[in-house]
C-alpha positions, 0 to 999 in steps of 0.5 A: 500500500502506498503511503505519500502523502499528497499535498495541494496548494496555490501558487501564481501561474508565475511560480508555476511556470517557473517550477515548470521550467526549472524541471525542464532545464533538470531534464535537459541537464540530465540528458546532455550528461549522456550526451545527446544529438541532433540529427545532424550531429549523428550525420556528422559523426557517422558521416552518413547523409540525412536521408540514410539517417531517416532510413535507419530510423524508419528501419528501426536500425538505429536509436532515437528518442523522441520529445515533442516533434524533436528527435534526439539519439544517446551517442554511447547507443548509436555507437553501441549499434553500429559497432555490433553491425560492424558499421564500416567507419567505426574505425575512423570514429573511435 
């Protein structure tokens, strides 16, 4: 049985706004300790073009993460990926 204790108050759209925002930025601090990508970003690294990225995507071959419309890929899993497909430019990566 749970036992939290629920608590209701009222605050100023202006406080919640701002609770809201400092719980985003946490989240976004959290997720560039494991360092995120761009699209781009994972483009640049495994020096593919965009529209190989998509496919991969689509394929379910690589990663991604959604938040909103933004998509975002954890670098440690894409590279865990390609290195266990023995992606041929794994070797000028690391």
């Amino acid at each position: 049985m749970r036992t939290d204790n629920i608590v209701l108050m009222s605050i100023s759209r202006e406080e919640l706004q701002s609770l809201i925002g400092d719980a985003v930025r946490s989240e976004f601090s959290k997720k560039r300790e494991k360092e995120i990508l761009s699209g781009k970003e994972v483009c640049d690294l495994l020096h593919i073009h965009p529209s190989t990225l998509s496919s991969w995507k689509r394929e379910n071959k690589i990663p991604y993460k959604r938040i909103g419309k933004r998509i975002f890929f954890e670098k440690a899993e894409v590279l865990a990926v390609m290195t266990e497909s023995n992606y041929k430019k794994m070797e000028s990566i690391k």
